[in-house]
VOMAR-158071 format. One line per field, with one value per residue: z, y, x of N, C-alpha, C in turn; residue in three letters. Coordinates in Angstrom, 2 decimals. Example, Ala and Ser with C-alpha at 12.3 -4.5 7.8 and 13.67 -1.06 7.14 Angstrom:
BEGIN
n.zz = c(7.80  7.08)
n.yy = c(-5.69  -2.25)
n.xx = c(13.19  12.85)
ca.zz = c(7.80  7.14)
ca.yy = c(-4.50  -1.06)
ca.xx = c(12.30  13.67)
c.zz = c(7.80  7.87)
c.yy = c(-3.30  0.03)
c.xx = c(13.20  12.90)
rest = c(ALA  SER)
END
This chain:
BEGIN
n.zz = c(-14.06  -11.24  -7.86  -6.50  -5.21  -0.72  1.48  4.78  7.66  10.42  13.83  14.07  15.11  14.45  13.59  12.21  12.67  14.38  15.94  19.00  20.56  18.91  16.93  14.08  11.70  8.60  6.77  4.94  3.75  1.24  1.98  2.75  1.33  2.69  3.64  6.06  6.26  7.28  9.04  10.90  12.62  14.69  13.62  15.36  17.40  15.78  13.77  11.24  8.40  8.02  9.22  10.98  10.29  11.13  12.37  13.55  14.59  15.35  15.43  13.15  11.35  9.36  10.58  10.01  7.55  6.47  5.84  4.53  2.02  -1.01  -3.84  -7.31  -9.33  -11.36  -11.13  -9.39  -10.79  -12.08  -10.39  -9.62  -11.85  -11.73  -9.75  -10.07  -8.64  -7.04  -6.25  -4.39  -3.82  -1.71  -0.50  -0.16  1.89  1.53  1.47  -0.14  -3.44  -6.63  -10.25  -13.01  -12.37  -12.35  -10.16  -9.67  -10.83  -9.66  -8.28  -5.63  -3.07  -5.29  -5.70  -4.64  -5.83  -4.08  -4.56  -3.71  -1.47  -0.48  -0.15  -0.50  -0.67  -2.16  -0.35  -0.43  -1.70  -0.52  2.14  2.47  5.02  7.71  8.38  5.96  4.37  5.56  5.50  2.95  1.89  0.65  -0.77  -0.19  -0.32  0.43  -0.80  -4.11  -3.92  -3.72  -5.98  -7.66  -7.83  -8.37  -5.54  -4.66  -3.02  -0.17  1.50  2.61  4.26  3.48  3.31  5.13  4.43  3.14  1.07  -0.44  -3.14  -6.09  -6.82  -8.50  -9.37  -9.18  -10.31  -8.83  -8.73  -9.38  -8.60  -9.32  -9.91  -10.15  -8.71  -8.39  -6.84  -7.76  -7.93  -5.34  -3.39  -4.99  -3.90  -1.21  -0.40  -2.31  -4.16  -2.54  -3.21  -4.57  -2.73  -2.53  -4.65  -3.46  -1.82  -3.61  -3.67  -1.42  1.72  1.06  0.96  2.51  5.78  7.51  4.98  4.09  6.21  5.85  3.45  3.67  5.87  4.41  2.39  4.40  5.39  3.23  1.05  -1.03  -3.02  -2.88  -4.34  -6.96  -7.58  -7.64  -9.66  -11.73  -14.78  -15.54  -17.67  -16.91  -14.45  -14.55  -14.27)
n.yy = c(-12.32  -12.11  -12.18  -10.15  -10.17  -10.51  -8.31  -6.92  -5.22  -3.81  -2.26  0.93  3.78  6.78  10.46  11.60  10.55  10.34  8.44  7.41  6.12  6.89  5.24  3.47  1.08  1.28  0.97  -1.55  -4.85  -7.02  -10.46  -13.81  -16.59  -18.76  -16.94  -16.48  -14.82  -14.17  -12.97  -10.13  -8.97  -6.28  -3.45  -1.18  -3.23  -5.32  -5.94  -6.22  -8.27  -9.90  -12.39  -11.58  -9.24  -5.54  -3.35  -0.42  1.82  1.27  2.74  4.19  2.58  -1.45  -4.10  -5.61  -4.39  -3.74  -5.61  -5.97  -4.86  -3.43  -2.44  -2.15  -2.85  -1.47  0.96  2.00  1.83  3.95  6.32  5.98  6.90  9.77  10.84  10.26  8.45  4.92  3.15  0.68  -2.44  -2.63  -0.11  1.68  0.93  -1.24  -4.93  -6.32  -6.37  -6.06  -7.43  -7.12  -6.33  -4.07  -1.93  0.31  0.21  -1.83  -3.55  -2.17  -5.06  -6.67  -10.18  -11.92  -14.70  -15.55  -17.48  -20.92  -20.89  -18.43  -16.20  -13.60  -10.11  -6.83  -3.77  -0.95  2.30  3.69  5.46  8.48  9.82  11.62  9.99  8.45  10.40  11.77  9.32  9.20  11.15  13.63  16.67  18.08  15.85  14.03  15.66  15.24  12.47  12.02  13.63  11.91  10.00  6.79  4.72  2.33  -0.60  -1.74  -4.65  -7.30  -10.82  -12.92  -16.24  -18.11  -17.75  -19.22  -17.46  -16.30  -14.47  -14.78  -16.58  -17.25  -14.45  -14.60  -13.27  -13.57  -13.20  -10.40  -8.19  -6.92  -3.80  -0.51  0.30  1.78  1.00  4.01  5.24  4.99  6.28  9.19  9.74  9.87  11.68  13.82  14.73  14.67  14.89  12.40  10.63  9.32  7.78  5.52  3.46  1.59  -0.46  -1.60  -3.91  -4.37  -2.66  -0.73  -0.07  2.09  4.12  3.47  4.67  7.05  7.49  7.16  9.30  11.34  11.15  11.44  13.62  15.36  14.53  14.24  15.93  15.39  12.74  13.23  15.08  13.30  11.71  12.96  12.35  12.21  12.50  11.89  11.04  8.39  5.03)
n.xx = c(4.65  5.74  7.37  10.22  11.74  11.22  11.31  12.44  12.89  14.26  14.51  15.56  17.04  16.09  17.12  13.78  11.36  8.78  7.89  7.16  9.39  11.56  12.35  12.29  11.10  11.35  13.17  14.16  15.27  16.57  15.27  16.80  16.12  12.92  9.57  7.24  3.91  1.43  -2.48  -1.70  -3.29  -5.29  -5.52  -2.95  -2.82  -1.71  0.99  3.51  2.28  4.60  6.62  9.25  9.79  9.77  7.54  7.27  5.50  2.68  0.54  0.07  0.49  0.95  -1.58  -4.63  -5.48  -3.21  -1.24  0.55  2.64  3.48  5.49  5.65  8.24  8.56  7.65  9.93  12.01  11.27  11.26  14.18  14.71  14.16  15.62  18.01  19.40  20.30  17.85  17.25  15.49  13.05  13.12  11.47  10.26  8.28  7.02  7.36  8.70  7.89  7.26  6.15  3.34  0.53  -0.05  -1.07  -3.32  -4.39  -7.21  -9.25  -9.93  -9.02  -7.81  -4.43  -3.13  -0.46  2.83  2.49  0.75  -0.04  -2.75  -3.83  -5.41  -6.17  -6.88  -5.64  -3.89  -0.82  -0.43  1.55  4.47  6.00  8.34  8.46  9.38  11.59  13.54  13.68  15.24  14.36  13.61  10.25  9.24  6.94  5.00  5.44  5.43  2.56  2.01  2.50  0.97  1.36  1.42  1.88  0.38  -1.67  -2.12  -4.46  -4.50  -6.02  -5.19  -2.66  0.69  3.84  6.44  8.87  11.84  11.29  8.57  5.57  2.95  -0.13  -2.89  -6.34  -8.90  -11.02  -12.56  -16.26  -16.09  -15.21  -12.74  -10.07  -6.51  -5.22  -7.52  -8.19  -6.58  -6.37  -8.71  -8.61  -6.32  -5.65  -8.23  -10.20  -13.49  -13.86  -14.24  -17.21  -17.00  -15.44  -17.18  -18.10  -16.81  -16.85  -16.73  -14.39  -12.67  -10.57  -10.55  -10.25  -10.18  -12.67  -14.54  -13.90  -14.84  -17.76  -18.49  -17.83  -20.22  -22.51  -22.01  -22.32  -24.04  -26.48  -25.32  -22.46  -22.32  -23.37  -21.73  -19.35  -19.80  -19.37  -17.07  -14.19  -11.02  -8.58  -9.75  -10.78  -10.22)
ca.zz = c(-12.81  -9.66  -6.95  -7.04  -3.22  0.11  2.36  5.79  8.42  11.69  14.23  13.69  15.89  13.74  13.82  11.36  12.83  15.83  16.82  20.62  21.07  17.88  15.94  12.68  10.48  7.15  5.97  4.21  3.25  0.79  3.00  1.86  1.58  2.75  4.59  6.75  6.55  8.55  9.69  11.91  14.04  14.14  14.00  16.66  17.78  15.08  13.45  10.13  8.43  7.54  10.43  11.33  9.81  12.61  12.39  15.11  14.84  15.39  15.23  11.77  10.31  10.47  10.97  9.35  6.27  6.10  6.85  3.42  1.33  -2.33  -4.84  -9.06  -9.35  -12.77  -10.37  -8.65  -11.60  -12.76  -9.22  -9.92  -13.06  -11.89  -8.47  -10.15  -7.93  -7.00  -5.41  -4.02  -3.46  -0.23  -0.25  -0.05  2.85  1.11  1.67  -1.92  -4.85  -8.01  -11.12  -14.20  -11.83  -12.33  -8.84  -9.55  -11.36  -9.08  -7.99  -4.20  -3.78  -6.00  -5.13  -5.69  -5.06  -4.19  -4.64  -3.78  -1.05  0.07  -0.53  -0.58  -1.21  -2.59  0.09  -0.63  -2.08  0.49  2.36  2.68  5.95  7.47  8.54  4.68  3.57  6.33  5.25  1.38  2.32  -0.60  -0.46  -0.72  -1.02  0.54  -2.08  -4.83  -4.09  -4.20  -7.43  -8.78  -7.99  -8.05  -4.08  -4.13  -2.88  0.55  1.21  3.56  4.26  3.68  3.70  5.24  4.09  2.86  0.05  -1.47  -4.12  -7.36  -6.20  -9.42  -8.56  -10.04  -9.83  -9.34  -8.40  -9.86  -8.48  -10.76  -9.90  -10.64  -7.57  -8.47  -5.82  -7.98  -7.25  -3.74  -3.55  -4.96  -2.92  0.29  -0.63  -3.01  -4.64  -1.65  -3.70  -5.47  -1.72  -2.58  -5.40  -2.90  -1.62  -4.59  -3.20  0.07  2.89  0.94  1.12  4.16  6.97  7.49  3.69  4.01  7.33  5.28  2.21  4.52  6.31  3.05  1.81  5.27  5.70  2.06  0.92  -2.60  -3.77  -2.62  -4.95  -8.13  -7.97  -7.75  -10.88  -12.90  -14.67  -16.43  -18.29  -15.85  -13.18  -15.04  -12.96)
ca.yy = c(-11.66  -12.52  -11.23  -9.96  -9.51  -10.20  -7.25  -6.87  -4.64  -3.81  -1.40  1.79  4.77  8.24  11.65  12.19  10.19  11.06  7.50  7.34  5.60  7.28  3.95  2.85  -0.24  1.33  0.54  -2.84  -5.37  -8.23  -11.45  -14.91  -18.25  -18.22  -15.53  -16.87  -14.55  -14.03  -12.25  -9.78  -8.63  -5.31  -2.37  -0.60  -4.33  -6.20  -5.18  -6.57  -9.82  -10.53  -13.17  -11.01  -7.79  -4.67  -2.28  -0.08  3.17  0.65  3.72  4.46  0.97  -2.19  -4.61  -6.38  -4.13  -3.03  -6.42  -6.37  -3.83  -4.14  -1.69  -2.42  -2.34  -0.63  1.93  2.84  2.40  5.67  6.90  6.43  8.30  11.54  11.29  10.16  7.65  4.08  3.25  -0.60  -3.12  -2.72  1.23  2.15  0.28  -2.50  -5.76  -7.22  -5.89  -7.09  -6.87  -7.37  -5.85  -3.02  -1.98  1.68  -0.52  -2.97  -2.98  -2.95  -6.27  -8.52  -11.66  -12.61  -16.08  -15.54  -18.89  -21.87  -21.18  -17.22  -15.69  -11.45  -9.36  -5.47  -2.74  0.66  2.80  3.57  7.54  9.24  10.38  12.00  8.92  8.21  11.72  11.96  7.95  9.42  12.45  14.48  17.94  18.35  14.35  13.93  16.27  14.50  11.02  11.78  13.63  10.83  8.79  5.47  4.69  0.93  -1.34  -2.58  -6.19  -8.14  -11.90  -14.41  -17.16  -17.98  -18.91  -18.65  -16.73  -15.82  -13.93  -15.41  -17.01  -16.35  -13.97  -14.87  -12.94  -15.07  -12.57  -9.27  -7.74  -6.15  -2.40  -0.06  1.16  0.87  1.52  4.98  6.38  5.03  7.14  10.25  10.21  9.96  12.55  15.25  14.31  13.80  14.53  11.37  9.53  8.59  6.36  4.39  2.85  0.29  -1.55  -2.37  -4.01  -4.92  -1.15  -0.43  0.44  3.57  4.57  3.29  5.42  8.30  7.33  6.95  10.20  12.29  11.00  11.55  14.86  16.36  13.83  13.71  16.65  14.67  11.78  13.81  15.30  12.27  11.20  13.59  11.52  13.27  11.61  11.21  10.46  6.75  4.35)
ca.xx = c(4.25  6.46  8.28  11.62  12.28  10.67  12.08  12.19  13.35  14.72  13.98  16.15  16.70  16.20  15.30  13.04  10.18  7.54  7.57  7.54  10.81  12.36  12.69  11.40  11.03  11.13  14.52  13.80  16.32  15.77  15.62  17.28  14.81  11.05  9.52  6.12  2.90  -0.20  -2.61  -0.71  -4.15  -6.43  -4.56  -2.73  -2.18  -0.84  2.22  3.81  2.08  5.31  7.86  10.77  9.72  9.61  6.77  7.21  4.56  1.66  -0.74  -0.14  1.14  0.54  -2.63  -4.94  -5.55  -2.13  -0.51  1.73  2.96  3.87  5.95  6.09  9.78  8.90  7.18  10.74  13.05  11.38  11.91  15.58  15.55  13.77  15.98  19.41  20.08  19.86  16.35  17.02  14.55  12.59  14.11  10.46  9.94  8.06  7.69  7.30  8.78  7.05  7.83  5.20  1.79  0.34  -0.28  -1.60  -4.26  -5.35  -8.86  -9.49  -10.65  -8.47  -6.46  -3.64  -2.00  1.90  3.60  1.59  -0.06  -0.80  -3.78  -3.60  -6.39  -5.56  -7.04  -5.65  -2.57  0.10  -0.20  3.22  4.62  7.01  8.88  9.01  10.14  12.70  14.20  14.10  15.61  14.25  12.70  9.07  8.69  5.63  4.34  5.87  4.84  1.26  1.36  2.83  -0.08  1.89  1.70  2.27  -0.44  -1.29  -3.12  -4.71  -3.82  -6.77  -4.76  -1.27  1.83  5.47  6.77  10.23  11.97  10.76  7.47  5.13  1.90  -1.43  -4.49  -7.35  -10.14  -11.03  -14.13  -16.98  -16.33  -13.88  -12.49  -8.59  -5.46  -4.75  -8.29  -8.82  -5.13  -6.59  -9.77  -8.14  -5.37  -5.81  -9.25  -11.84  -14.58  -14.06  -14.72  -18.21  -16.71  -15.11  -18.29  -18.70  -15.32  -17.34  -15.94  -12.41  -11.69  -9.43  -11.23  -10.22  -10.71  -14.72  -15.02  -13.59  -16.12  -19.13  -18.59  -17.88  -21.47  -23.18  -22.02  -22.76  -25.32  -26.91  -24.70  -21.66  -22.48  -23.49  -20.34  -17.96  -19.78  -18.61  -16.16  -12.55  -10.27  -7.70  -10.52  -11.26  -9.30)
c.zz = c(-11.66  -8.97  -7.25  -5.73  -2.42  0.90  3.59  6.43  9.73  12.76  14.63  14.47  14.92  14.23  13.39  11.70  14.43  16.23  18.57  21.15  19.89  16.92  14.97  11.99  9.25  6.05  5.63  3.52  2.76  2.03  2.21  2.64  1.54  3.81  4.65  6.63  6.54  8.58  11.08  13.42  13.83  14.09  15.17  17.83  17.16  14.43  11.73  10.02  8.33  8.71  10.27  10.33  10.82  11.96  13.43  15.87  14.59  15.09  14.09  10.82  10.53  10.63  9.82  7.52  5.65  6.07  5.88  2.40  0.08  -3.20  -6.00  -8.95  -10.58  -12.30  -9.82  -9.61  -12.10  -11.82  -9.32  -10.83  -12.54  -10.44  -8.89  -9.11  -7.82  -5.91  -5.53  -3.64  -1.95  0.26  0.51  0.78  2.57  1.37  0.72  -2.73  -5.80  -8.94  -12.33  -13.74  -12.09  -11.13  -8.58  -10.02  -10.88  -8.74  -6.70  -4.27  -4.24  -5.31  -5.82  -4.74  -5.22  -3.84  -4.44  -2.85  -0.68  -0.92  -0.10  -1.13  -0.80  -1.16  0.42  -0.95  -0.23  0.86  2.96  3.99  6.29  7.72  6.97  4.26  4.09  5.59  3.74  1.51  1.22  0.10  -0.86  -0.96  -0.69  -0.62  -3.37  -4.97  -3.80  -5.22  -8.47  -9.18  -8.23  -6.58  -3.73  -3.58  -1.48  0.49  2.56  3.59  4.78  3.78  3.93  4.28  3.56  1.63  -0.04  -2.59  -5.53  -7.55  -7.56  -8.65  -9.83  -9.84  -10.32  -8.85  -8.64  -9.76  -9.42  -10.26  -10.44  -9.65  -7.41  -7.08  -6.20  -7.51  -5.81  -3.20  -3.82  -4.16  -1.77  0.43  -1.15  -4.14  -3.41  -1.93  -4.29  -4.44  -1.89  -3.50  -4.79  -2.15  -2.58  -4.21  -1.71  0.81  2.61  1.25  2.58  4.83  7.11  6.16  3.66  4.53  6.42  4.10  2.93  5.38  5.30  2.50  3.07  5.17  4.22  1.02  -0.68  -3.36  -3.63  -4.04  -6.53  -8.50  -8.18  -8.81  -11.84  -13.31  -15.73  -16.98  -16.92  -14.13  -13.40  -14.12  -14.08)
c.yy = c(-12.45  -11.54  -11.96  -10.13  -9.72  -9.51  -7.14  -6.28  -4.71  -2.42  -0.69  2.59  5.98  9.28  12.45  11.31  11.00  9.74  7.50  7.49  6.32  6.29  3.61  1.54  -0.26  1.00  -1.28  -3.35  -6.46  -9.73  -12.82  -15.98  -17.35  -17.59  -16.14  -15.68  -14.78  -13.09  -11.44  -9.55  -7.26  -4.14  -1.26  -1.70  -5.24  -5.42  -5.85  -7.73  -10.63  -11.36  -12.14  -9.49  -6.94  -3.55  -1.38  1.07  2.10  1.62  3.97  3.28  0.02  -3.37  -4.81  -5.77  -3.56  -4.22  -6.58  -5.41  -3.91  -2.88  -2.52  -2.13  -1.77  0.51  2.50  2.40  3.72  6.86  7.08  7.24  9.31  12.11  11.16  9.44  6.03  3.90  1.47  -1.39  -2.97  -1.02  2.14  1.88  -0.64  -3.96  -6.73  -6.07  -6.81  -6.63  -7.85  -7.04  -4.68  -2.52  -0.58  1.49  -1.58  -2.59  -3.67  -3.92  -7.51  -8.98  -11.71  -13.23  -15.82  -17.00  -19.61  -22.06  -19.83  -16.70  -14.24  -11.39  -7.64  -4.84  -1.17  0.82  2.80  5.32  7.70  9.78  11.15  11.68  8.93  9.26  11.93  10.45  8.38  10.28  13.39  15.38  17.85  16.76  13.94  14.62  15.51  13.11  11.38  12.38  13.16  9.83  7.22  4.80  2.85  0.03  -2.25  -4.39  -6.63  -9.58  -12.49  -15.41  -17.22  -18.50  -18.38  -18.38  -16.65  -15.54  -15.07  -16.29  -16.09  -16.28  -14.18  -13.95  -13.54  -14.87  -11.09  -8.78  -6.82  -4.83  -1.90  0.83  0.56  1.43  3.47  5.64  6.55  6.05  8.75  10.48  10.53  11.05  13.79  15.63  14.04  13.91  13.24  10.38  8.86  7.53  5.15  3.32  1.61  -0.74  -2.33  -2.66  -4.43  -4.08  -1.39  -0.02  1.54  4.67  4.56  3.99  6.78  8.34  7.38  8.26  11.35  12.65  11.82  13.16  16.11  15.57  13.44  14.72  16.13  13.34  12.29  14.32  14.45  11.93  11.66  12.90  12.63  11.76  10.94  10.57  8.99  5.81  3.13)
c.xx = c(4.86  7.38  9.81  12.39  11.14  11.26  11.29  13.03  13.48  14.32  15.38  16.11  17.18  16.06  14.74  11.19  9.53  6.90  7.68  8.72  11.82  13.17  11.39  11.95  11.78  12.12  14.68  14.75  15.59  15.98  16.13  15.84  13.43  10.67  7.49  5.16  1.51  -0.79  -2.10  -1.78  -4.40  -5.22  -4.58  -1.88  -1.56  -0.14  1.90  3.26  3.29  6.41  8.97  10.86  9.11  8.64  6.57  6.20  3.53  0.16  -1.03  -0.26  0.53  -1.00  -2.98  -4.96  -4.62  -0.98  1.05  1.72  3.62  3.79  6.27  7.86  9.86  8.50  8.96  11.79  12.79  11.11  13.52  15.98  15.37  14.48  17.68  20.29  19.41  18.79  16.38  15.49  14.27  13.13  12.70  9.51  8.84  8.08  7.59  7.62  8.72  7.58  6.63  3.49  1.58  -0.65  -1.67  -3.45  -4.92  -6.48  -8.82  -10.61  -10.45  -7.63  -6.20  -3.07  -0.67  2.29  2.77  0.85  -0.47  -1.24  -3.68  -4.83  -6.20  -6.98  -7.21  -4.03  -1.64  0.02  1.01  3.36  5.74  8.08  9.61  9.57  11.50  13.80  14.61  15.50  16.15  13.40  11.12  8.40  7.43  4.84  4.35  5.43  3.71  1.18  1.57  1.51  0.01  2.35  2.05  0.77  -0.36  -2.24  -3.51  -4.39  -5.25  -6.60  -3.45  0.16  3.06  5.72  8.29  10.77  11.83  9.78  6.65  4.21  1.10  -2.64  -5.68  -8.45  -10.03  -12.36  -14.80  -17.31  -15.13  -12.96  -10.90  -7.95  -5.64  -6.32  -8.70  -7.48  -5.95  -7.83  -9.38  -6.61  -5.52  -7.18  -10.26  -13.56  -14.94  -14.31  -16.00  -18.05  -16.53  -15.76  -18.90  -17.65  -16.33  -16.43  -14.41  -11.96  -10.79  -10.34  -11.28  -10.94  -12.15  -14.69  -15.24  -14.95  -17.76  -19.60  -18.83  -19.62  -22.33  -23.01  -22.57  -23.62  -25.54  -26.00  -23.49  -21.67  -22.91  -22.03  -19.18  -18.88  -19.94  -17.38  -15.13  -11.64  -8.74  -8.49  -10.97  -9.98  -8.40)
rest = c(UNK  UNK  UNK  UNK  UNK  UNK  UNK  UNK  UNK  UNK  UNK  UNK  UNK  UNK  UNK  UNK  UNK  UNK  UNK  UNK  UNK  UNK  UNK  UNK  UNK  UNK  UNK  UNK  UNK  UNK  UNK  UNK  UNK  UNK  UNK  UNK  UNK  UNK  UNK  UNK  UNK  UNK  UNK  UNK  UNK  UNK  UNK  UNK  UNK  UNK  UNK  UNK  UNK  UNK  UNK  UNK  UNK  UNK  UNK  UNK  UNK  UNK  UNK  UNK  UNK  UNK  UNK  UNK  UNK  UNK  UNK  UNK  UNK  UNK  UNK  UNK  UNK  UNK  UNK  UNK  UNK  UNK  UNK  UNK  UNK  UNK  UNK  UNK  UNK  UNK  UNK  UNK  UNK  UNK  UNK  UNK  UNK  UNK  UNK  UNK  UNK  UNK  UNK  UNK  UNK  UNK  UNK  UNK  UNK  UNK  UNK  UNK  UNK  UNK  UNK  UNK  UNK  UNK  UNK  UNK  UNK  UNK  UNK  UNK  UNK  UNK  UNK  UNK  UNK  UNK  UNK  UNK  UNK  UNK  UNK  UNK  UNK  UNK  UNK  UNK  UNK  UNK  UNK  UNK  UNK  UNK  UNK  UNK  UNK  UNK  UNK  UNK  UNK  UNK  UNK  UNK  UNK  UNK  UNK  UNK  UNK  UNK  UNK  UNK  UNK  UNK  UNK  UNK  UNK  UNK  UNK  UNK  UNK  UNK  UNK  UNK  UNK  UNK  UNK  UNK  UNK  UNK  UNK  UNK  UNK  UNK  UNK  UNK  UNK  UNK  UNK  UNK  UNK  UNK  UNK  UNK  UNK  UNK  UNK  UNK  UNK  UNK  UNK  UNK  UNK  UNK  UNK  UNK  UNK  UNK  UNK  UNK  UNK  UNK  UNK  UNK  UNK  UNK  UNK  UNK  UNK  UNK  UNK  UNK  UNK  UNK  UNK  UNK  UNK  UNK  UNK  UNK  UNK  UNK  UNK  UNK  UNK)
END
């Protein structure tokens, strides 16, 4: 389990986004040496955790529970097969590509130590935009990358520090629920009955994601919560 790539970007002028200024980040290059992160700050006001990586739609991106972003690179080799092309490191606007995690499988919640001194803790999948669909520039991709259900994994930054490509990753906390990336992904996407699940993650969830889980319940109550625990085979996490 280590990274393959820390990627980082620049600020871009497109026009496929609905950024303000018509510049984006998302085009991610691997970086050479060690690459400094932090907490970036709440969102809206902090950007990328990562030194010298450009986040520039602060509204969407960005902040504390978004501060680092992390694709399986076994996740987008089988993006290259079903697209027939090469799908580079950091392509996915990323700023870790891993290679031996199973990301779709993390449980919001866990740490993991990257190299010897940062501390990460998992948050939530990654939601598609139209920034990202426009940067792919595949048909229907927004569609597509959620019914893949492999969205990547963002993190928060409990403790600081420097990283670079081949830095092994440890996980060295695994909380006692089951509230992985792939279902906090389908709750908040194409599954929102399954939002009352996301309430056993507590305050690791993303912020936004709880709000969404807390409202779901409020508004449809005890029948809300019977229903997300109907469990399916592909609904086990």
């Amino acid at each position: 389990m280590r990274l393959l790539s820390v990627n980082l970007g620049r600020a871009k002028a497109v026009p496929y986004t609905d950024q303000p200024e018509g510049v984006t980040g998302i085009d991610k290059r691997p970086a050479e040496g060690p690459v400094r992160v932090a907490a970036p700050g709440a969102k809206g006001v902090g950007a990328s955790g990562l030194a010298g990586d450009t986040v520039c739609d602060t509204r969407h991106h960005g902040g504390d529970d978004q501060a680092v972003y992390a694709m399986a690179r076994e996740d987008l080799d089988i993006w290259e097969r079903e697209l027939g092309r090469a799908v580079p490191n950091g392509s996915f606007g990323e700023n870790r590509t891993t290679t031996g995690l199973d990301l779709a499988g993390a449980l919001v919640g866990e740490r993991w130590r990257v190299g010897p001194e940062l501390l990460l803790e998992v948050t939530s999948g990654r939601i598609p935009c139209r920034t990202f669909q426009g940067h792919m520039g595949e048909p229907g991709w927004v569609k597509r990358f959620m019914e893949k259900g492999a969205p990547g994994a963002y993190f928060r930054v409990l403790e600081p520090g420097e990283i670079q490509a081949g830095d092994p990753v440890r996980i060295v906390h695994r909380p006692a629920h089951e509230v992985t990336v792939a279902l906090q992904f389908r709750a908040v996407t194409t599954q929102r009955e399954l939002l009352p699940r996301l309430l056993a993650a507590g305050d690791a969830l993303h912020g936004e994601a709880l709000a969404s889980a807390r409202k779901y319940v409020a508004q449809y109550g005890a029948r809300a919560k019977r229903t997300s625990s109907v469990r399916t085979g592909d609904d086990a996490p």
